[in-house]
C-alpha positions as a Markdown table, in Angstrom:
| # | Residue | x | y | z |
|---|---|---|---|---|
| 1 | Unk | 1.1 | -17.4 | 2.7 |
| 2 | Unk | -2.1 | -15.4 | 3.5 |
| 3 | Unk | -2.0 | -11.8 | 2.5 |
| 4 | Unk | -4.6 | -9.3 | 3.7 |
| 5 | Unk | -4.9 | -5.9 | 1.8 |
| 6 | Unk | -6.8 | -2.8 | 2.8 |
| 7 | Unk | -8.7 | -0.9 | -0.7 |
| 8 | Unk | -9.0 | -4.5 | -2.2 |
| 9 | Unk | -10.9 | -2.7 | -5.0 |
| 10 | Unk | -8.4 | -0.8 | -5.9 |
| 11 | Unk | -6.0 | -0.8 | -9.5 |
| 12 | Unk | -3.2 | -1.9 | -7.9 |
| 13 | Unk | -4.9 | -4.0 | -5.6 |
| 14 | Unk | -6.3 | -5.9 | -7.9 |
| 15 | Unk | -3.0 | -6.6 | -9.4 |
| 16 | Unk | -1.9 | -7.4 | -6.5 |
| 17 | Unk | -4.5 | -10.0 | -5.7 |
| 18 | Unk | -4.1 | -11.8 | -9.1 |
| 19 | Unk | -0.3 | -12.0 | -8.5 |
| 20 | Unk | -0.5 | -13.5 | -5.8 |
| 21 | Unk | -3.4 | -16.1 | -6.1 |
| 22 | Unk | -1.5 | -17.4 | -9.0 |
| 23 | Unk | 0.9 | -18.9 | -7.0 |
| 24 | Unk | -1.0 | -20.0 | -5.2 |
| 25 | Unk | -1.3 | -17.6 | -2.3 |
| 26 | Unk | -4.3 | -16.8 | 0.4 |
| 27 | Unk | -5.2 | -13.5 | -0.4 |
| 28 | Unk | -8.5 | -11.3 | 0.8 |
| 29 | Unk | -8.6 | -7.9 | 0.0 |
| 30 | Unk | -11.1 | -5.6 | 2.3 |
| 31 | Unk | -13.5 | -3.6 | 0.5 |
| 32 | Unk | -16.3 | -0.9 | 2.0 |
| 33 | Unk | -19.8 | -2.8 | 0.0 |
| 34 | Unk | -20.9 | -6.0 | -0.4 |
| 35 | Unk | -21.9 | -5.5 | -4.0 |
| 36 | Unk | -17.7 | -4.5 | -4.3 |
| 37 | Unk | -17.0 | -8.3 | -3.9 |
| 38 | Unk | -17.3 | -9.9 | -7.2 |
| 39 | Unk | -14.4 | -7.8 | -8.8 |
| 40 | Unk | -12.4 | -9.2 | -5.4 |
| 41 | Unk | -13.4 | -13.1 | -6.9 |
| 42 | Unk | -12.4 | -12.5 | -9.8 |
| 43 | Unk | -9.2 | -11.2 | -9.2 |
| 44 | Unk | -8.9 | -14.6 | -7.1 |
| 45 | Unk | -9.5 | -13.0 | -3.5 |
| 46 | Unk | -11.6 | -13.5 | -0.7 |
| 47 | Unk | -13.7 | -10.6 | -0.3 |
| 48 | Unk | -14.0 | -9.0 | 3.2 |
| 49 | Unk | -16.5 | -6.0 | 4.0 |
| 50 | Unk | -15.7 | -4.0 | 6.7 |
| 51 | Unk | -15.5 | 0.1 | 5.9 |
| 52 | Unk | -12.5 | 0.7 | 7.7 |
| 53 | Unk | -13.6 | 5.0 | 8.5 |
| 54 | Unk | -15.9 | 3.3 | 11.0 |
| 55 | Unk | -14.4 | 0.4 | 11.8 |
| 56 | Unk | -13.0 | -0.2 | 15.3 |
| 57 | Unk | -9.7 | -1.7 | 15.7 |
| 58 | Unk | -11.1 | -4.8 | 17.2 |
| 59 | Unk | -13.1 | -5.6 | 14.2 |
| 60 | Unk | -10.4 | -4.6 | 12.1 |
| 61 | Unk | -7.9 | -7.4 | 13.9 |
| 62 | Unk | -10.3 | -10.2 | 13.8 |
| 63 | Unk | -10.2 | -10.0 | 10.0 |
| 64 | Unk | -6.7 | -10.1 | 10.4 |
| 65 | Unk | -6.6 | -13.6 | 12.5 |
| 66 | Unk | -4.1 | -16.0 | 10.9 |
| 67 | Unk | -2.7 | -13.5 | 8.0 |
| 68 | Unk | 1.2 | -13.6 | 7.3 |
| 69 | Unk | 1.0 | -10.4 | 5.9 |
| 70 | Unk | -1.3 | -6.9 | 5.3 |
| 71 | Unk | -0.9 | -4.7 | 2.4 |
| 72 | Unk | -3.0 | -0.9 | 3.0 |
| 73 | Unk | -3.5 | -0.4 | -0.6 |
| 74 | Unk | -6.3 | 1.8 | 0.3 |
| 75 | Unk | -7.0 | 5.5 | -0.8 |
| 76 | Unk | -9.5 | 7.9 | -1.0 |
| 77 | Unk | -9.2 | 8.3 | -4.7 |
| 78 | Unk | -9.6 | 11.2 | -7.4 |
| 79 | Unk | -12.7 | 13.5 | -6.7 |
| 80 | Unk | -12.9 | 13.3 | -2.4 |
| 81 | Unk | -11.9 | 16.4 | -0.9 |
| 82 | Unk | -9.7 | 17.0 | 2.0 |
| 83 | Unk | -11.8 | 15.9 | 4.9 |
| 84 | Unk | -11.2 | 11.8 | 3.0 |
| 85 | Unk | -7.7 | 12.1 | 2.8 |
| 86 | Unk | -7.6 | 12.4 | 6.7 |
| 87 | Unk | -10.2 | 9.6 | 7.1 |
| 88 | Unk | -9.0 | 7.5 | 4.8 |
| 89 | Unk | -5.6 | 8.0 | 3.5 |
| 90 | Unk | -4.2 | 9.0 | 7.2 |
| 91 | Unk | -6.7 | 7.6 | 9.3 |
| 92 | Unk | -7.5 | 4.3 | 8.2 |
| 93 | Unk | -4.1 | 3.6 | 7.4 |
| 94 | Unk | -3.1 | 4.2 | 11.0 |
| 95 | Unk | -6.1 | 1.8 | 12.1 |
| 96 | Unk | -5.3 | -0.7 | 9.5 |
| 97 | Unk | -1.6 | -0.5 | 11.5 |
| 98 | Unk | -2.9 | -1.1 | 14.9 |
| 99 | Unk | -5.1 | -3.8 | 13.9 |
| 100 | Unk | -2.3 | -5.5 | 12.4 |
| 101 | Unk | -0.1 | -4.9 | 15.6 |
| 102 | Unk | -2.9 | -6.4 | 17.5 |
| 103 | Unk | -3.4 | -9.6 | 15.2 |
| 104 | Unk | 0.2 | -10.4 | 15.2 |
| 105 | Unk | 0.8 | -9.8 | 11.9 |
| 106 | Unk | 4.4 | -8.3 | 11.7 |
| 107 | Unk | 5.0 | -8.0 | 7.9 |
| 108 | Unk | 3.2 | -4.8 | 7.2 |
| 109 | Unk | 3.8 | -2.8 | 3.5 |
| 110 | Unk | 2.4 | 0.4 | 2.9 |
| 111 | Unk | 1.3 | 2.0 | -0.7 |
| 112 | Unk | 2.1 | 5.8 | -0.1 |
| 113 | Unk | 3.0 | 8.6 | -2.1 |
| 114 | Unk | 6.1 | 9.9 | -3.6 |
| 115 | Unk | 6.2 | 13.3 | -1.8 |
| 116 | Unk | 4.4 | 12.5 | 0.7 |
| 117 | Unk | 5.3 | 14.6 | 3.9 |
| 118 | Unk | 3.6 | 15.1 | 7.2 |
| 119 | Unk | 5.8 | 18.6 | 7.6 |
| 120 | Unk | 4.3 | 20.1 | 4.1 |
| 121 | Unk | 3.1 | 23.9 | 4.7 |
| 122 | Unk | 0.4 | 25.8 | 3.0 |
| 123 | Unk | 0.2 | 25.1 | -0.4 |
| 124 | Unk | 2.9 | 25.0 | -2.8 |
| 125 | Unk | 2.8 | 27.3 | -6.0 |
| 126 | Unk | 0.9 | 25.5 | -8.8 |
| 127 | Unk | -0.5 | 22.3 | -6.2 |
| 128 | Unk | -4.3 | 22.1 | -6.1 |
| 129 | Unk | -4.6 | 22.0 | -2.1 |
| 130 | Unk | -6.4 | 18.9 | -1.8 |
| 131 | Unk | -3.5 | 17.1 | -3.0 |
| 132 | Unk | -1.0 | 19.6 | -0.7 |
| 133 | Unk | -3.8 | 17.8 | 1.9 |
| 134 | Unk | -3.3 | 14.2 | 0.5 |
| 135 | Unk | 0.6 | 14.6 | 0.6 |
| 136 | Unk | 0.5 | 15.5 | 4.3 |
| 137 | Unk | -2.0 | 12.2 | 5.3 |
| 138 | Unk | 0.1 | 10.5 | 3.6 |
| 139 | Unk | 2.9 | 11.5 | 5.0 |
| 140 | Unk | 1.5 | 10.9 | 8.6 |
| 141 | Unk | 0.4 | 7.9 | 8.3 |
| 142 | Unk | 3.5 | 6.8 | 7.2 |
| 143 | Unk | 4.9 | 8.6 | 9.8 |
| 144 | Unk | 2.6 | 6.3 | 12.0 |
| 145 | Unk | 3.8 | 3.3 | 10.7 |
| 146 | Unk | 7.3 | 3.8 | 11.3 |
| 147 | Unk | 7.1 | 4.3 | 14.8 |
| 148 | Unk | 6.0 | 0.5 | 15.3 |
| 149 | Unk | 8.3 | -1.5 | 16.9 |
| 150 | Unk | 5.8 | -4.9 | 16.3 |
| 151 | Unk | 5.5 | -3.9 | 12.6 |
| 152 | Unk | 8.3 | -5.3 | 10.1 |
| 153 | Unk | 6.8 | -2.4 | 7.4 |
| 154 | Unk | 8.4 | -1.5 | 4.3 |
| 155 | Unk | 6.8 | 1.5 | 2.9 |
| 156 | Unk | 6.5 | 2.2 | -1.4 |
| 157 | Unk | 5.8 | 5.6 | -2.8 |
| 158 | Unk | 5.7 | 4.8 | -6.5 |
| 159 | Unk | 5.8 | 7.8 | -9.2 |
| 160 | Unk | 2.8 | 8.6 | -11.3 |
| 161 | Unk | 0.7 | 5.5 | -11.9 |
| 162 | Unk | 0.5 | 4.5 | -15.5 |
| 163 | Unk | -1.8 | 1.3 | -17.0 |
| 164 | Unk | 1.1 | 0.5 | -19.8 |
| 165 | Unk | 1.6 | -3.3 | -19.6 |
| 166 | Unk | 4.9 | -3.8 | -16.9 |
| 167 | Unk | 7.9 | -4.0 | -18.3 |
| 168 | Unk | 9.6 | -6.0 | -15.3 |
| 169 | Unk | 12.5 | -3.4 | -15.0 |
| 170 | Unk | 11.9 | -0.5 | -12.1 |
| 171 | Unk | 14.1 | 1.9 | -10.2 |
| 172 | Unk | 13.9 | 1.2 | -6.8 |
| 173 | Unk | 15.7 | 3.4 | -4.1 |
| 174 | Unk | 15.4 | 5.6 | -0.9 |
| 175 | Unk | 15.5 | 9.0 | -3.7 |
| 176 | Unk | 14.9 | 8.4 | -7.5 |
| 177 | Unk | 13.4 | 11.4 | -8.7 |
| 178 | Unk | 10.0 | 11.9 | -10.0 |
| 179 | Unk | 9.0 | 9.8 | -13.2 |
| 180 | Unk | 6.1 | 7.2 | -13.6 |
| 181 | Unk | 5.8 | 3.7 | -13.4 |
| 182 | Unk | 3.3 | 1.1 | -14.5 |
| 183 | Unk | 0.6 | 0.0 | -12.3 |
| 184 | Unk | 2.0 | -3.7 | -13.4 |
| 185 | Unk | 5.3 | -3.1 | -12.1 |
| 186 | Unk | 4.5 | -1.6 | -8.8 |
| 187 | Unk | 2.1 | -4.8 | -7.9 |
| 188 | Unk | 5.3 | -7.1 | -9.0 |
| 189 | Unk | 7.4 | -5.0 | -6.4 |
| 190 | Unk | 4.6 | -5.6 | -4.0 |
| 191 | Unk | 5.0 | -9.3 | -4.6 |
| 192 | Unk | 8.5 | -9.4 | -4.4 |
| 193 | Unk | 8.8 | -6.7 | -1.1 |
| 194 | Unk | 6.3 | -9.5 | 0.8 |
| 195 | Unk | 8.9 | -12.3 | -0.2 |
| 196 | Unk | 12.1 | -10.3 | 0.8 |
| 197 | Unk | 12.1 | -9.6 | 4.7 |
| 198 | Unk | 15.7 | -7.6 | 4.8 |
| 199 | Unk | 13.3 | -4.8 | 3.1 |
| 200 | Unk | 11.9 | -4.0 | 6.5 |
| 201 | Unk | 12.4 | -0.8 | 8.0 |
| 202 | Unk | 12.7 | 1.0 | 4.7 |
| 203 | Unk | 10.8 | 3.7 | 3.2 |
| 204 | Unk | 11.5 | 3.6 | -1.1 |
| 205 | Unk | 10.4 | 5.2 | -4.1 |
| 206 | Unk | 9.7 | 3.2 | -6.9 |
| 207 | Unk | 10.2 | 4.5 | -11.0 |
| 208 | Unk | 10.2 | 3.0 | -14.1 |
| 209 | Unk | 13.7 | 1.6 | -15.3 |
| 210 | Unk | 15.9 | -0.8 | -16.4 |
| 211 | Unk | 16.5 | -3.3 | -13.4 |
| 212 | Unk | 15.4 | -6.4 | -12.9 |
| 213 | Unk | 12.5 | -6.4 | -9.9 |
| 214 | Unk | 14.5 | -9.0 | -8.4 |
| 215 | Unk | 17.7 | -7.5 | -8.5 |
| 216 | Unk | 16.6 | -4.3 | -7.4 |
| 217 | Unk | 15.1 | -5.5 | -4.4 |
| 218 | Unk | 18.2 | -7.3 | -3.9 |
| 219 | Unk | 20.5 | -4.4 | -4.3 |
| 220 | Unk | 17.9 | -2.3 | -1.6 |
| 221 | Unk | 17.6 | -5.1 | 0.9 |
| 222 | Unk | 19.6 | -5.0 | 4.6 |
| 223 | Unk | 21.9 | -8.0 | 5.0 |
């Protein structure tokens, strides 16, 4: 299988990428700079530059020729303001999504936000309003992604990201309530959400716990 994920840089990403080039896998992860590509070999990928706020759709899709799957793992990250959350966490998300559409690559998972919500208003009491603004791209480009009938997308919104060593055991469900998981565990999930087709068309939040990864994305799956 040949796996291509958006924010190939990224700590989960990287994960991600070792994961699955253990296997034995094709995996190349995009990043923005050339000088970003050694971390991407040594975390087994192939590393792709293309800076997808300025990429066009066209040249998004030809790096997407002959992949089984995409992964947008990207994110503008601690310290941008509000104007890279829309270019990056909505917008390039919702490029990434057409691309993929037009490469005919149908299995499609998305790294979102617990929270996230395209419908969230002002800023609520005690949120610093860049992340109120991150919660709403986030919520629209998932929004975006759900509305793709040549997409087979499963969308994860993990709780707060910890670097702990995985554990193997999650919570994994349409509502589990807010608690934090292991950067680890959510690239295992990743792994196993690629392998597991029925989880198509479902949009799941992803904790810490004391299930099995397998089981749990047996007990979420459609049959």
């Amino acid at each position: 299988m040949r796996t291509v994920i958006a924010g190939g840089r990224g700590q989960i990403a990287q994960r991600l990428e070792r994961l699955l080039a253990g296997r034995g896998d094709e995996v190349a992860g995009i990043v923005r700079r050339p000088e970003q590509a050694s971390t991407l070999l040594a975390a087994g990928a192939e590393p792709v530059v293309c800076d997808l706020e300025s990429a066009t759709v066209d040249e998004v899709a030809r790096h997407l020729e002959a992949a089984d799957a995409a992964v947008f793992a990207a994110g503008a990250g601690p310290g941008s303001g509000s104007d890279r959350k829309q270019s990056v966490d909505r917008d390039a998300a919702v490029l990434f999504a057409d691309a993929a559409e037009q490469a005919g690559v149908r299995r499609f998972v998305v790294i979102s936000s617990m929270a996230a919500d395209s419908s969230l208003e002002g800023t609520p009491e005690g949120m610093d309003p860049v992340f109120a603004d991150y919660l709403r791209a986030k919520g629209a480009a998932d929004d975006a992604v759900r509305e793709r009938d040549g997409l087979d997308w499963t969308i994860l919104r993990p709780g707060r990201l910890t670097d702990g060593t995985g554990t193997g055991r999650v919570r994994l469900a349409e509502r589990t309530g807010r608690d934090e998981v292991t950067r680890d565990d959510v690239a295992a999930v990743l792994v196993a959400l690629l392998d597991e087709p029925r989880t198509a068309g479902l949009t799941l939040e992803l904790v810490g716990g004391e299930t099995p990864i397998p089981d749990a994305i047996s007990a979420v799956r459609t049959d």
